[in-house]
C-alpha positions in Angstrom: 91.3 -46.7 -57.3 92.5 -43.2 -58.3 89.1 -42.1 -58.3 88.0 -43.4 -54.8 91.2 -41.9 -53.7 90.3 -38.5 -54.7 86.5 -38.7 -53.3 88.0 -39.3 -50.3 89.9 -36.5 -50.6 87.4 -34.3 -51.2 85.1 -35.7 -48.5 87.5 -34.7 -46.2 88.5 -31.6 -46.9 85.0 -30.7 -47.1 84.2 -32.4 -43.5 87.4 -30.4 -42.8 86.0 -27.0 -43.5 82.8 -27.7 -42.2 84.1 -28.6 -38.5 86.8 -25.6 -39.0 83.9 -23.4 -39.4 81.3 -24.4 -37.0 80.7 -22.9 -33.7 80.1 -24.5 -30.4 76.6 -25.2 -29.8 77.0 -22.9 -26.5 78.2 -20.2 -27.8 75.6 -20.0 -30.9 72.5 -20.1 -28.0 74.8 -17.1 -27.1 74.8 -15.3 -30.4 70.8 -15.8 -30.5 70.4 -14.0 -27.6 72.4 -11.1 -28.3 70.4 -11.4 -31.9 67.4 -11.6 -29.5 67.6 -8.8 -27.3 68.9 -6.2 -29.2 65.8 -6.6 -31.8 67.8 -8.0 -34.7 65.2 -8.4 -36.6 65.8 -4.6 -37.1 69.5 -4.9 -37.6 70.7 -3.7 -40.9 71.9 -6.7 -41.8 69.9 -9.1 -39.4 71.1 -12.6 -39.3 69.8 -15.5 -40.5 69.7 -17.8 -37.6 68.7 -21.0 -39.6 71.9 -20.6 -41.6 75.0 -21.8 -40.4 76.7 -19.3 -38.0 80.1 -18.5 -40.3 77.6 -16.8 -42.8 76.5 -14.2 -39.9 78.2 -10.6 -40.7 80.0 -9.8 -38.2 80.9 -13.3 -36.6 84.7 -14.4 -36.8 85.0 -18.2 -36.0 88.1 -20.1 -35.1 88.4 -23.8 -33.5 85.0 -23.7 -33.0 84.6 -20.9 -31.1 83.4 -16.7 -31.7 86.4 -14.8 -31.1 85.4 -11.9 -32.6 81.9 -10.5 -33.2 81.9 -7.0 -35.3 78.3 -5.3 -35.2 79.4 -1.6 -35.6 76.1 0.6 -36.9 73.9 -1.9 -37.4 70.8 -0.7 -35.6 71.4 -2.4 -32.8 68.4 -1.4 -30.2 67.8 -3.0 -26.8 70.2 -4.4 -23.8 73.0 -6.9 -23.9 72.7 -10.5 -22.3 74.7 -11.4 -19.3 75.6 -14.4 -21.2 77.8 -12.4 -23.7 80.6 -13.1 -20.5 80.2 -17.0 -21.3 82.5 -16.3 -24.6 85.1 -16.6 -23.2 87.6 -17.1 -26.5 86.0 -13.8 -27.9 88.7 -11.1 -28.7 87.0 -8.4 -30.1 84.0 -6.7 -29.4 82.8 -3.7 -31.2 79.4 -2.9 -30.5 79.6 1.3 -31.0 77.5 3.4 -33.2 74.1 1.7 -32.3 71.2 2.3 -29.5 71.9 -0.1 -27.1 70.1 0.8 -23.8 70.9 -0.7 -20.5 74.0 -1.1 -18.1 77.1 -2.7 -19.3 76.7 -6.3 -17.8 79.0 -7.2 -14.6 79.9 -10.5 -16.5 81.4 -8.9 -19.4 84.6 -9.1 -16.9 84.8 -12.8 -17.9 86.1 -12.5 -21.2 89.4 -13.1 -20.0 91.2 -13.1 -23.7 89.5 -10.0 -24.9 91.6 -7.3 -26.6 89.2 -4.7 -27.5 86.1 -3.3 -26.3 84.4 -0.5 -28.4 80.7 0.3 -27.4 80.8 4.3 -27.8 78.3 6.2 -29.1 75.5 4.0 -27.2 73.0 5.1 -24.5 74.5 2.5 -21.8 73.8 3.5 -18.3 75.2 2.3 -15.2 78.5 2.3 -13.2 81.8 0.5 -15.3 82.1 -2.9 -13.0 84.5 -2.1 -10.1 85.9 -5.7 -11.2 86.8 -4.2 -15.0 90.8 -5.3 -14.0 90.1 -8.4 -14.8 90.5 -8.3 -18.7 93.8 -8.6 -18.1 94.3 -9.0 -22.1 92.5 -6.1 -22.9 94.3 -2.9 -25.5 91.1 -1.0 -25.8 88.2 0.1 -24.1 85.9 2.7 -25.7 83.0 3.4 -24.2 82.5 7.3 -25.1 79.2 9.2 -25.8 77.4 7.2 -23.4 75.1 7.9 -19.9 77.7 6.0 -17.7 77.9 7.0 -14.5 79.7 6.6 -10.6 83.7 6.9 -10.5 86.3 5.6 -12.7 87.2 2.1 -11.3 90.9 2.0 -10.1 90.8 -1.6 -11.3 92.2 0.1 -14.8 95.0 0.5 -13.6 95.7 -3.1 -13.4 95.6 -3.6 -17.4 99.0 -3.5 -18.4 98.8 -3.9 -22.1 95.7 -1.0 -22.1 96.8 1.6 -25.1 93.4 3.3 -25.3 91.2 4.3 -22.7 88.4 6.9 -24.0 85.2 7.2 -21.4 84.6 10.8 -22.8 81.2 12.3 -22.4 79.6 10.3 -19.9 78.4 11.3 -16.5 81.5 9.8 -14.9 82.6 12.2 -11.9 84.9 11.6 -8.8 88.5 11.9 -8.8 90.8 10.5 -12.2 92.4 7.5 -10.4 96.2 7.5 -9.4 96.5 3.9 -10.9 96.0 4.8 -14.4 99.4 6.2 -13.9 100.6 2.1 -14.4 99.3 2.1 -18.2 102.5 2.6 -19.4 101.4 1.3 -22.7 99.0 3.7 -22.8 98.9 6.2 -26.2 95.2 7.7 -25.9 93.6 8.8 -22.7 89.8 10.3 -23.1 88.1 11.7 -20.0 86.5 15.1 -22.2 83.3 16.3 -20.4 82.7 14.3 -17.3 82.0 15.5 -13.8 85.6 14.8 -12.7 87.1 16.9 -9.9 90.1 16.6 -8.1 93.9 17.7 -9.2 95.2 15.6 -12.3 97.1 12.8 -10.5 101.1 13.3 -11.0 101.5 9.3 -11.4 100.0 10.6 -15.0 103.5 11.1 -15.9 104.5 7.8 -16.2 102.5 7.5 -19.0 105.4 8.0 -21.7 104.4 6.5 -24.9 101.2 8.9 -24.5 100.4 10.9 -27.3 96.9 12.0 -26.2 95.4 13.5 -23.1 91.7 14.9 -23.5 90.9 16.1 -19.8 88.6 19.3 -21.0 85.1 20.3 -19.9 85.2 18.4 -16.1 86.0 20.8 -13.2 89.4 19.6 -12.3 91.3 22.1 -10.3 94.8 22.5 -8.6 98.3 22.9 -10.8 99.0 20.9 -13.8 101.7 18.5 -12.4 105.4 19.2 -12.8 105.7 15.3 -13.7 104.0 16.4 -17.5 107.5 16.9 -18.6 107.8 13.5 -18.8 105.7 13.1 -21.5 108.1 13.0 -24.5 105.6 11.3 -27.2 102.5 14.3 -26.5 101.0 15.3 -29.0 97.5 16.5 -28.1 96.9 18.2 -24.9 93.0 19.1 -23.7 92.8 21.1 -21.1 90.1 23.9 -21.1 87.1 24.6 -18.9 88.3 23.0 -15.8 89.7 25.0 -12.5 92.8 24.6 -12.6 94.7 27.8 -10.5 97.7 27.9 -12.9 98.9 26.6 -15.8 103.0 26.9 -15.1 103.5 23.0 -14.6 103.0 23.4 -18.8 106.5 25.1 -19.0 107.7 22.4 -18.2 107.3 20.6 -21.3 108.1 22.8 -23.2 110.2 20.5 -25.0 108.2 19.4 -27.8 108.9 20.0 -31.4 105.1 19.9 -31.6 102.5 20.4 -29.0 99.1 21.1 -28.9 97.5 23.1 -26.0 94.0 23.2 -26.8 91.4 26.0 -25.2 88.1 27.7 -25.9 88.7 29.7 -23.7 89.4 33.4 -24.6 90.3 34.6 -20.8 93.4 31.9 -20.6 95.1 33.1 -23.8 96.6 36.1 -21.9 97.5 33.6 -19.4 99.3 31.4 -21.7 101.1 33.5 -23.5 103.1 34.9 -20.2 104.2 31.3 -20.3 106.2 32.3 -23.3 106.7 28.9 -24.5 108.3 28.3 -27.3 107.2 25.1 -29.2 103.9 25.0 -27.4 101.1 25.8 -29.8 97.5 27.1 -28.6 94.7 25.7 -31.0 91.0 26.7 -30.4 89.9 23.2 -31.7 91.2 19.7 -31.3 92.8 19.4 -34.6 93.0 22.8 -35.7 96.4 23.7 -37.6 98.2 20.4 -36.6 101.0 20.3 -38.5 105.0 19.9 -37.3 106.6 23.1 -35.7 110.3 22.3 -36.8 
C-alpha cells in the first residue's frame, strides 16, 4: 500500500512538472515562426523544434506561457513576425547583437506586460510605432545602432515606469519630444548621433533620478535650459557637436560633486572654461577619468 502510495506520488509530481513546463500550443506556433524567419537554422545555438519547448535556450516558461525569450548574439538573420505581439505574457525581450533586418513590427505594442525591450545593435529600419505608449509596463527600450528612422514618438512620454531609453545612432531626426520630460523614473537617456534639431526641451528637467544624458553629434541648437539644475543625480553629460549658441544654462548646475561635460571639440574648451565652474569636469571621451571630485 506504501508502495502504490509513493508511485502515485511520483506520477504526480512528474505530471506536475511536465504541465508546469509546457507552453501553450499558441504561443509555441509563435516561437517557430520567429525560429523560422530569422533563419535559425543558422542560430548559434538553433533550437530543436521537435524537443519540448523548456529545453530551447533562451525560452523562460511560466504557467504555460513564454514570458521571457533571451536570444542575444545568436546569429539571428532575417525579419521578426507580426505574431511576436500575440505573446502577450512575455516580459523580456532581448533580441540585440544579431542581424535582424526589417521594421520593428506595429504589433509589438501588444505586449502589454513587457518590461524590457533590447534590440540594439540590429539593422531594423522603419519608424518606432507612433502607438509605442502602449507598453505601459515597459523599464527599457534599447533600440541603438540601428537604421531607424522618422521622429521620436511623443507616445514615450506616457511610460511612467521607463528607466532607460537609448535610440542612439539611428537616423531619428525631428525635435526631442517635450513629453519625455514625464519619465521621472528615468536614469539613462540615449539620443547620441541622430538628426535631431530643435532646442533641448526644458520639461527635461524633471527628469531627477537621471544620471545620464547622451544628446551629442545631432544639430540641436538654442541655450542649454536653466531647468538642468535640477538634475541632482547627473552624472554623464554629452553634449558636443550640436549648435547650441551658449553653454551658460551649465552654470547652473554647477552643483555636482561630480560631473561629466563631455566634448571633442577643441574650439568649445575656451568656451567652457570662462564658465569657471567649479565641480564641473570636461572629459574628451565618455568615460575618460571618471572618478569622484570630493
Amino acid at each position: 500500500m506504501k508502495l502504490t502510495s509513493l508511485c502515485l506520488i511520483g506520477l504526480f509530481s512528474l505530471g506536475f512538472a511536465f504541465a508546469k513546463n509546457r507552453v501553450n500550443a499558441k504561443e509555441k506556433k509563435i516561437l517557430i515562426e520567429l525560429f523560422e524567419s530569422t533563419n535559425g537554422a543558422k542560430w548559434n545555438n538553433p533550437w530543436d523544434l521537435n524537443s519540448p519547448v523548456d529545453t530551447w535556450k533562451g525560452i523562460t516558461i511560466k504557467d504555460e506561457h513564454v514570458v521571457e525569450i533571451n536570444l542575444f548574439r545568436n546569429n539571428l538573420e532575417g525579419t521578426l513576425p507580426p505574431s511576436l505581439g500575440r505573446l502577450r505574457h512575455l516580459q523580456h525581450l532581448n533580441l540585440a547583437f544579431n542581424s535582424i533586418t526589417g521594421v520593428l513590427p506595429r504589433e509589438i505594442v501588444k505586449l502589454e506586460n513587457l518590461k524590457v525591450l533590447r534590440l540594439e545593435m540590429n539593422r531594423i529600419k522603419g519608424n518606432i510605432p507612433a502607438e509605442v505608449g502602449q507598453l505601459k509596463k515597459l523599464e527599457v527600450f534599447s533600440m541603438f545602432n540601428n537604421f531607424l528612422n522618422g521622429q521620436i514618438p511623443d507616445g514615450f512620454g506616457d511610460l511612467k515606469d521607463l528607466k532607460e531609453l537609448n535610440l542612439s545612432s539611428n537616423n531619428l531626426k525631428g525635435a526631442i519630444p517635450k513629453s519625455l520630460g514625464n519619465l521621472t523614473k528615468l536614469v539613462a537617456l540615449g539620443l547620441f548621433e541622430n538628426s535631431l534639431d530643435g532646442s533641448i526641451p526644458a520639461e527635461l528637467g524633471n527628469l531627477e533620478k537621471l544620471k545620464e544624458l547622451v544628446l551629442a553629434n545631432n544639430q540641436l541648437g538654442g541655450e542649454i535650459p536653466m531647468e538642468f539644475a535640477q538634475l541632482s543625480n547627473l552624472k554623464i553629460l554629452q553634449l558636443q557637436n550640436n549648435r547650441f549658441e551658449s553653454y551658460t544654462g551649465i552654470q547652473a548646475m554647477d552643483t555636482r560633486q561630480f560631473l561629466v561635460f563631455d566634448t571633442d571639440d577643441e574650439s568649445l574648451k575656451p568656451r567652457f572654461n570662462d564658465l569657471q565652474l567649479q565641480r564641473t569636469r570636461m572629459a574628451d571621451t565618455k568615460f575618460e577619468d571618471v572618478d569622484d571630485n570630493e
